[in-house]
N, C-alpha and C positions, 0 to 999 in steps of 0.2 A: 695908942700903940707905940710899942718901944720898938723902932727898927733896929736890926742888927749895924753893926759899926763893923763895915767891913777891910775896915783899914789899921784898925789898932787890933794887936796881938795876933795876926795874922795865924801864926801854925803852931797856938796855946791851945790848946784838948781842953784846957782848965777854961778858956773865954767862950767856947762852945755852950759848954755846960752852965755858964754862967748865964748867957745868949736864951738855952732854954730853962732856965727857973724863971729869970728874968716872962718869958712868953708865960708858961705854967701860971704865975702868980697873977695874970691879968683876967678880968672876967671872961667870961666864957664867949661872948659874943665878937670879943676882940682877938680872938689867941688864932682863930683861921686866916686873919688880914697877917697875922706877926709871921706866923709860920709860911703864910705864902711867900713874903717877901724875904725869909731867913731861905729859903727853897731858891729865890731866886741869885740871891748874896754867893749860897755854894754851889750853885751851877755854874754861873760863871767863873768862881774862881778857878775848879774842875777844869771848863773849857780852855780856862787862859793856861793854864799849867804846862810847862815843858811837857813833850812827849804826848799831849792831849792827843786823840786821833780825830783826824781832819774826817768831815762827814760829806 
């Protein structure tokens, strides 16, 4: 599993989509652990975001 790198190219549209080929291209039994942990990379980021709302 390729985790996302969530430190390089922070706010690139283009490293997203890179981020998901990159998941796409792995076999199938792996791309659920990729994608849970890309789920987890942009919720935090989300949370940590100016203006987030405090829950």
């Amino acid at each position: 599993m390729v985790p996302p790198d969530e430190h390089e190219h922070e706010n690139d549209p283009g490293d997203l989509l890179s981020t998901l080929e990159v998941i796409e291209a792995q076999p199938l039994a792996t791309r659920a652990d990729a994608y849970d942990a890309l789920h987890d990379t942009l919720a935090r980021r989300l949370e940590a975001a100016p203006g987030a709302a405090a829950s």
